[in-house]
C-alpha positions as CSV (number, residue, x, y, z in Angstrom):
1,X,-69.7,153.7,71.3
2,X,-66.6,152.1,72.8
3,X,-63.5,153.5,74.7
4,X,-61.6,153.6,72.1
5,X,-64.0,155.1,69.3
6,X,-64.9,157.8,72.6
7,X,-61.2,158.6,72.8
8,X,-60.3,158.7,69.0
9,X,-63.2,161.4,68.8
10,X,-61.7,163.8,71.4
11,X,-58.4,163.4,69.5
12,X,-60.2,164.6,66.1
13,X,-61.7,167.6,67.8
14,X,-58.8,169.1,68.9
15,X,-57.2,168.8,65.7
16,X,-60.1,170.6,64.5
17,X,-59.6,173.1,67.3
18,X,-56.6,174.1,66.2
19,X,-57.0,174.2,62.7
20,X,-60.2,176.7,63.1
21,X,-57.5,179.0,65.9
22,X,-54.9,178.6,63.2
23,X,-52.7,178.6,65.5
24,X,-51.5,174.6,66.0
25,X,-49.3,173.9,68.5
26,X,-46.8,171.1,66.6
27,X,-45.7,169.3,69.8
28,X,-49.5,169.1,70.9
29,X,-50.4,168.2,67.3
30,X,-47.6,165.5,67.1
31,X,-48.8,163.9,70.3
32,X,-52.6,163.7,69.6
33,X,-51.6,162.2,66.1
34,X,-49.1,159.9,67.7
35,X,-52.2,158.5,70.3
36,X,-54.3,158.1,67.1
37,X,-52.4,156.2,65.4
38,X,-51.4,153.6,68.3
39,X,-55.3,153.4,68.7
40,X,-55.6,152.7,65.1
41,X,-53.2,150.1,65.4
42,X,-54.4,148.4,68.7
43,X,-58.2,148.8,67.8
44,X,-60.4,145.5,67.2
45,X,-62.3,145.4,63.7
46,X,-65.0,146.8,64.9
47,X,-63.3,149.9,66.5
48,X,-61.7,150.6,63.7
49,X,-64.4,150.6,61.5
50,X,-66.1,153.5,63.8
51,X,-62.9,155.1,63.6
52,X,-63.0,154.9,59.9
53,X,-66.6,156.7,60.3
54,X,-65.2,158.8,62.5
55,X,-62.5,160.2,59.8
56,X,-65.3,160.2,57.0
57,X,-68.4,161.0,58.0
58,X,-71.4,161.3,55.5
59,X,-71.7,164.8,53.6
60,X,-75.1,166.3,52.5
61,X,-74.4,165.0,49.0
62,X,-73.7,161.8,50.5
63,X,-70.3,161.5,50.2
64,X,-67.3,160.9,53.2
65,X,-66.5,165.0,53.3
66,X,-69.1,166.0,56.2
67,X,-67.8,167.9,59.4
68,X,-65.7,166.4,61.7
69,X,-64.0,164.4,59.6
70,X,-60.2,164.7,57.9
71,X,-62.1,166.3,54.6
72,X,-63.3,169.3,56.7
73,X,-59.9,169.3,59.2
74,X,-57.8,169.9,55.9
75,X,-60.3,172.3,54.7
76,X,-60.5,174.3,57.3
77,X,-56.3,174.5,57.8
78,X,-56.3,175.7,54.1
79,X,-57.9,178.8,54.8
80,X,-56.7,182.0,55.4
81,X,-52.5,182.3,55.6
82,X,-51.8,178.8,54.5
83,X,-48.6,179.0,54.9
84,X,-48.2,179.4,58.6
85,X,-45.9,176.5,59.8
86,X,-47.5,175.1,62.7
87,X,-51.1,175.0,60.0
88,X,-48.6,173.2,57.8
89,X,-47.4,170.9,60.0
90,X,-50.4,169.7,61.2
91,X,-51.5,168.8,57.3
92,X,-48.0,166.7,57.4
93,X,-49.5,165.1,60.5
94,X,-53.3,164.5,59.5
95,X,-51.6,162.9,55.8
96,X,-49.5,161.2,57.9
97,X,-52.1,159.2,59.9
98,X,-54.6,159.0,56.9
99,X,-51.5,157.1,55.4
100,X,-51.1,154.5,58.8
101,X,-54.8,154.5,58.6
102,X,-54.8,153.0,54.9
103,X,-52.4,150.7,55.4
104,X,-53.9,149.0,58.6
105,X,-56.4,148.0,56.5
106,X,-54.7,147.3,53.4
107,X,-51.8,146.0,54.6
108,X,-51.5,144.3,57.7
109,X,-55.8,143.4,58.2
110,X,-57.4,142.4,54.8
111,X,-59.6,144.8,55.1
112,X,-59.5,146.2,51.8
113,X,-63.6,146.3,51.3
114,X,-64.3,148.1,54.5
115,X,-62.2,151.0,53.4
116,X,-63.6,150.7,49.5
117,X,-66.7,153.0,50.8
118,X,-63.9,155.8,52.2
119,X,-62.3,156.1,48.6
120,X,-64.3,158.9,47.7
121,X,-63.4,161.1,50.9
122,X,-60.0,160.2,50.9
123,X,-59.4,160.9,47.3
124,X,-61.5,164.5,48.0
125,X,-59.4,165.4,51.0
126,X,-56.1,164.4,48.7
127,X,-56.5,166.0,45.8
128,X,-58.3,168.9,47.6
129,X,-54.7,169.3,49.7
130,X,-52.1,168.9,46.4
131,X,-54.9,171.7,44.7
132,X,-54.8,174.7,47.6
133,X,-51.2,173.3,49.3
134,X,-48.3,175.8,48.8
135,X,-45.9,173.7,51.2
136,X,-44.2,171.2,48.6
137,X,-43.7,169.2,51.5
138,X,-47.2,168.3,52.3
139,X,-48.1,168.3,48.5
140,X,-45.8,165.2,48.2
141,X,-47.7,163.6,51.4
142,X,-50.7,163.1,49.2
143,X,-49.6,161.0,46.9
144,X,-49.5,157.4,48.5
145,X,-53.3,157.9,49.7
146,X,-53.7,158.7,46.2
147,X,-52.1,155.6,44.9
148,X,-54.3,153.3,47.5
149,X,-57.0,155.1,46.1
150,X,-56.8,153.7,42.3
151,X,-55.4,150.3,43.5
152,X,-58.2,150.2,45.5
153,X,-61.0,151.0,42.5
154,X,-62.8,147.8,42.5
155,X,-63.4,148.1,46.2
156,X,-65.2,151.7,45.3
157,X,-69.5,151.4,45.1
158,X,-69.4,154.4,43.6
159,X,-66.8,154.1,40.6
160,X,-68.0,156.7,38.2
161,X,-67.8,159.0,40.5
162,X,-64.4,158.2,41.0
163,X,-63.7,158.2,37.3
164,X,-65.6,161.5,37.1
165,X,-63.2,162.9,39.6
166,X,-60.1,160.9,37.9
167,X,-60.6,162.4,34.4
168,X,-63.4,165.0,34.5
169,X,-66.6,165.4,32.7
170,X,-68.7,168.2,30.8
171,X,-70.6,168.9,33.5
172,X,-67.6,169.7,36.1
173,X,-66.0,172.5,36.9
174,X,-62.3,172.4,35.4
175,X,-61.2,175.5,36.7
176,X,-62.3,175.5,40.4
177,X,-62.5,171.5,40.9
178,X,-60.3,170.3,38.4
179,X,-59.6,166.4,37.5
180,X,-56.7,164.9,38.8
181,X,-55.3,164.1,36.0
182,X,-55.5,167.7,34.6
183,X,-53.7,168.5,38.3
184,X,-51.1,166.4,37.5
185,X,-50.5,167.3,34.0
186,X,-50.9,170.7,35.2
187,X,-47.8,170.4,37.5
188,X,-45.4,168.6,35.1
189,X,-45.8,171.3,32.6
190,X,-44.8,174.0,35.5
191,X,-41.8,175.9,36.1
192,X,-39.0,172.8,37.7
193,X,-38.4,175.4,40.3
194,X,-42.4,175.7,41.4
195,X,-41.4,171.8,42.1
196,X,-39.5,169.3,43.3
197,X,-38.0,166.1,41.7
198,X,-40.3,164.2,44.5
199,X,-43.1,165.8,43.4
200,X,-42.5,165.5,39.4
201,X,-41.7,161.9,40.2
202,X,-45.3,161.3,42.1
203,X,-47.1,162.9,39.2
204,X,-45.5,160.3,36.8
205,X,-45.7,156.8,39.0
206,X,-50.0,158.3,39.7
207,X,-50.2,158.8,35.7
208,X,-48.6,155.6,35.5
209,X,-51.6,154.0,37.8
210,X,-54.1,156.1,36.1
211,X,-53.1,154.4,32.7
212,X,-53.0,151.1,34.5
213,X,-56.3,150.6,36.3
214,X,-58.3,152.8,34.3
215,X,-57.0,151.5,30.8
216,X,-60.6,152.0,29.1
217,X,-60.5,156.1,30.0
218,X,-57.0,156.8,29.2
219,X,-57.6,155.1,25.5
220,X,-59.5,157.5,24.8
221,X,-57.3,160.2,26.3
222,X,-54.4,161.4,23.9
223,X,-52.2,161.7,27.3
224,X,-52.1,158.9,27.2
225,X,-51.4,157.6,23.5
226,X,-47.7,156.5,22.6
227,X,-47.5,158.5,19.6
228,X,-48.6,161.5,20.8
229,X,-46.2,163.9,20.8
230,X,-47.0,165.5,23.9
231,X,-48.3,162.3,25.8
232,X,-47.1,161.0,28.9
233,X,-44.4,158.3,27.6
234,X,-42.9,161.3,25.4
235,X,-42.7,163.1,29.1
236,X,-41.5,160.3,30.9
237,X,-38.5,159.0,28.1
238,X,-37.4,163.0,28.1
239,X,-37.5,162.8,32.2
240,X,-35.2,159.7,31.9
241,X,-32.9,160.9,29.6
242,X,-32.5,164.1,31.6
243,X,-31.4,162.6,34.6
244,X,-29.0,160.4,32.2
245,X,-27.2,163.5,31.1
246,X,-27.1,164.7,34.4
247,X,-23.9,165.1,36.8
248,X,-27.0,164.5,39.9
249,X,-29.5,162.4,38.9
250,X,-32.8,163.1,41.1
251,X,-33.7,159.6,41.9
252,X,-37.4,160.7,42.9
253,X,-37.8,161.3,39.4
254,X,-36.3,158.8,37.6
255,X,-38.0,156.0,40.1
256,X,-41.4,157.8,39.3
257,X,-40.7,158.6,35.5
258,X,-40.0,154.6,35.1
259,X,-43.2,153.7,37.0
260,X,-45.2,155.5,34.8
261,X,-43.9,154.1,32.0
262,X,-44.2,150.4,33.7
263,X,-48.3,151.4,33.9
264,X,-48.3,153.3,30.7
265,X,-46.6,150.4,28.5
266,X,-49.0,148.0,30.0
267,X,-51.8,147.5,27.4
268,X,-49.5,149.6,25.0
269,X,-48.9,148.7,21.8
270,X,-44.9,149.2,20.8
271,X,-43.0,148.5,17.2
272,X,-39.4,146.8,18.4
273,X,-37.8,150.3,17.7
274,X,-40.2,151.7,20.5
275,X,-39.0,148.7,22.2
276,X,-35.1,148.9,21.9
277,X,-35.8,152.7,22.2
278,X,-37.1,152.0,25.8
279,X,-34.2,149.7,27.0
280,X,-31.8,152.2,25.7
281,X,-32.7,155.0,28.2
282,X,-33.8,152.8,31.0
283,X,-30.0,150.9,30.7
284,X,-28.1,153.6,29.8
């Protein structure tokens, strides 16, 4: 095991220290995140991908969620008083780095396949977050992870089980592990004050993906219809036209209402009313 990989592993281990004392100290926490993500950065190939096993290591049921990892370090700073700031600030931190960590593959190395094995942890420690998370503020930090993780679905060896956990089947649990689409549809039908226009306008541009890379599924899915009257383009157009008649427009949720429609209206199929309908709230 190299320096690196050595050094990355102490770093995880007191982040798991201090969410199992509950009791975090946020400069500490800053710090240690700070030093992982240089390392992350700095790292050869090969380092980083025993980082990457590092951050998911295999579960019993043979997915990325095993101890050690970022699954069971969110997991275990859920617990107990979830609200305590220093345990919530080091879920900002850990979502954070998960965040530099996608990127330094996707983004600056190429290294999109290497990380396609990972999709299943990462989508498991995300959604398990915006599930259990009472801080808005961290709840918004799982969306971009999200995101990478259906851009990503081709790069996934294990795609129905990311479709099982996408849109739910008859053999899982909807009430204690629910989809992520029922999350999300879940939270746009809440109270606007359990939310925030950030958060409302996440759940749209994800829908949006959803509809996009998964356009088979979401056929099938009346969410997902234009003519339904409940669907998400019904949800969307009502968001926009909202924020039209308002004297503060929440940008957060106009720029996420009009990338779910941009996913949505993909493989849709509109009359030129729908059409001339659409242009009139987006221009307007």
């Amino acid at each position: 095991m190299s320096d690196a990989v050595l050094n990355f592993s102490d770093w995880l281990g007191m982040l798991h220290d201090a969410a199992a004392r509950g009791a975090a100290d946020d400069a500490s926490v800053r710090a240690t995140v700070n030093s992982m993500e240089m390392l992350v950065r700095s790292s050869l190939d090969e380092a980083l991908a025993g980082i990457c096993s590092l951050c998911f290591p295999a579960a019993a049921d043979g997915g990325g969620g095993g101890d050690g990892g970022l699954y069971a370090l969110l997991r275990a700073s859920l617990q107990g008083d979830t609200q305590l700031k220093n345990l919530v600030d080091l879920r900002c931190e850990v979502l954070r780095f998960l965040e530099v960590l996608i990127e330094e593959h996707v983004l600056e190395r190429n290294l999109e396949r290497n990380l396609g094995v990972h999709i299943l942890a990462i989508f498991d420690a995300c959604t398990l977050t915006f599930r259990k998370e009472r801080s808005n503020k961290v709840r918004e930090l799982c969306f971009h992870p999200l995101v990478y993780c259906l851009d990503l679905r081709d790069k996934c060896p294990e795609r129905h089980a990311l479709a099982d956990r996408i849109f739910g089947s008859s053999m899982r649990d909807k009430i204690r592990n629910p989809a992520l689409v029922d999350q999300l549809w879940n939270h746009l039908s809440s109270s606007p004050s359990a939310s925030t226009p950030t958060l409302r306008g996440g759940c749209f541009k994800l829908l949006g993906t959803v509809a996009r890379r998964f356009p088979v599924e979401t056929s099938v899915d009346k969410r997902f219809e234009v003519r339904h009257p409940t669907s998400l383009y019904y949800r969307a157009m009502k968001a926009l036209q909202a924020q039209t008649d308002s004297a503060a427009p929440k940008l957060p949720e106009v720029a996420g209402a009009l990338s779910g429609l941009d996913g949505l209206l993909i493989d849709a199929e509109l009359t030129p009313a729908d059409v001339e309908l659409v242009f009139e709230v987006v221009l307007i």
